[in-house]
C-alpha positions in Angstrom: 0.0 0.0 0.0 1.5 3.7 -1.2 2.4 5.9 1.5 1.0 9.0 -0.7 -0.2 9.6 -4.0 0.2 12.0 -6.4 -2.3 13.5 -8.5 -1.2 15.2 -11.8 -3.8 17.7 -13.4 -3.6 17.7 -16.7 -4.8 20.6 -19.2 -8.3 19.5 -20.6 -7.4 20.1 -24.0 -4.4 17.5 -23.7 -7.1 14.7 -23.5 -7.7 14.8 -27.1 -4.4 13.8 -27.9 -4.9 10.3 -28.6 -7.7 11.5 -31.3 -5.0 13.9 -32.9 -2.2 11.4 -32.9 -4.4 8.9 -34.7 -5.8 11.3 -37.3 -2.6 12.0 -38.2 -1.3 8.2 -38.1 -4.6 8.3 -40.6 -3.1 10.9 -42.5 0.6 9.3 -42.9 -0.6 6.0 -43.9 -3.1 7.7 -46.5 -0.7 9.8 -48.5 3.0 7.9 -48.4 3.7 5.6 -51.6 2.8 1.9 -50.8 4.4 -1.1 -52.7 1.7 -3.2 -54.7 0.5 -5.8 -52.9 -1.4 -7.6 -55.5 -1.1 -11.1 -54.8 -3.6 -12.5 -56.9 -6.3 -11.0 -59.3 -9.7 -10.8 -58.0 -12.2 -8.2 -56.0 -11.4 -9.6 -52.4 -7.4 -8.9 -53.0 -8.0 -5.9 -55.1 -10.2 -4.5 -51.8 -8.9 -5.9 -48.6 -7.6 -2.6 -47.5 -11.5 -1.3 -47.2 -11.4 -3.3 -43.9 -8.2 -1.4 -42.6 -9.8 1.6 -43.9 -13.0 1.1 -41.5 -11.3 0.1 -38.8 -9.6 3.3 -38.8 -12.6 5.7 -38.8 -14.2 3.5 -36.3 -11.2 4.0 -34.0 -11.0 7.7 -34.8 -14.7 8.1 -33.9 -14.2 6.6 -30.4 -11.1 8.1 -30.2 -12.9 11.4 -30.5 -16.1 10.8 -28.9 -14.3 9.3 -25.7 -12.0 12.5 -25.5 -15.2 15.0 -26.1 -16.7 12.7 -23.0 -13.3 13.3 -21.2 -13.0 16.9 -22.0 -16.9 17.3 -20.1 -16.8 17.2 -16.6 -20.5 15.8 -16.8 -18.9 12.7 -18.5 -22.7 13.4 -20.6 -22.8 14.0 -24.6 -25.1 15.1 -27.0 -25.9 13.3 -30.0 -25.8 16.8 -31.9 -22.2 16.6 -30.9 -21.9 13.2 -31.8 -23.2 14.4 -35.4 -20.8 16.9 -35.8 -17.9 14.7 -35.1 -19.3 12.1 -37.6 -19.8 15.0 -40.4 -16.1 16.1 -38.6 -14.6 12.4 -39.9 -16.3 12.2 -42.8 -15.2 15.5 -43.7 -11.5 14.3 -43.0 -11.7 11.2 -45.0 -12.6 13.1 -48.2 -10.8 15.7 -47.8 -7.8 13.3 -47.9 -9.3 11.2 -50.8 -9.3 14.7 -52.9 -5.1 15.2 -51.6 -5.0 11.1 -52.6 -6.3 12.3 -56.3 -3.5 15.0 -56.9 -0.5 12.4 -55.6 0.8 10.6 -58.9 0.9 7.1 -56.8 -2.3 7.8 -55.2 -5.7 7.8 -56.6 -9.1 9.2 -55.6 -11.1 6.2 -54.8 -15.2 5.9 -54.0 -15.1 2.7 -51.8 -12.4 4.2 -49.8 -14.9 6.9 -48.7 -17.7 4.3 -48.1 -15.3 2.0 -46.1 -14.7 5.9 -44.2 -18.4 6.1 -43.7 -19.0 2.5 -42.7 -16.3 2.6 -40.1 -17.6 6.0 -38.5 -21.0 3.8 -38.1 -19.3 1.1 -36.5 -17.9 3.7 -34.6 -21.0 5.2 -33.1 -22.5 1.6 -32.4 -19.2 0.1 -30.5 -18.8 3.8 -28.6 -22.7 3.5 -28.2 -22.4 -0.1 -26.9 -19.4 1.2 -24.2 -21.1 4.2 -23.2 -24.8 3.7 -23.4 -24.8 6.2 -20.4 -23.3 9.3 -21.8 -25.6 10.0 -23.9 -28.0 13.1 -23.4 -30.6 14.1 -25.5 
């Protein structure tokens, strides 16, 4: 058992670091040149990264809507704030598939933006799932 403890106050705004650190993770891995990966022909191969793609907008919904429900000393959020971090991703992701069209090894790509959009709905259901409490209306 400690003899003391020692309790660090942090800034509020340094909570949102892990959603910052991840959109930009997001951003590297979205704009440096990949090697082909193509091991065989066919629409499962030519598409796996969807899933990696959805998996990261799902993680940088939590990420986001855990550090808004961090940054509120109520530990309460609205799902008008949830919305606007949604549109917030979503605005990200195609803003980075318009960079990905100007990059000569890079290419605008539709599904990319619907794996985006898919993800940031898994996102709201896992986050929903975790924290059916901090939601207000």
């Amino acid at each position: 058992m400690p003899m003391f403890t020692v309790q660090v106050s942090m800034p509020k705004w340094f909570r949102f670091w892990p959603f910052v650190i991840l959109a930009l993770a997001i951003f590297w891995l979205s704009v440096i040149k990949t090697p082909s990966l193509k091991l065989y022909e066919n629409w499962f191969w030519d598409n796996v990264d969807k899933f990696g793609h959805a998996l990261a907008y799902a993680a940088l919904f939590c990420s986001g809507a855990s550090s808004l429900r961090n940054f509120s000393d109520k530990k309460q959020l609205t799902i008008n704030l949830l919305r606007i971090l949604s549109v917030m991703c979503f605005l990200y992701g195609f803003s980075i598939e318009i960079l990905q069209h100007f990059l000569p090894y890079r290419s605008f790509d539709p599904f990319d933006m619907l794996a985006n959009t898919i993800g940031i709905i898994l996102g709201w259901l896992i986050f929903a799932r975790i924290y059916s409490k901090a939601f207000v209306s």
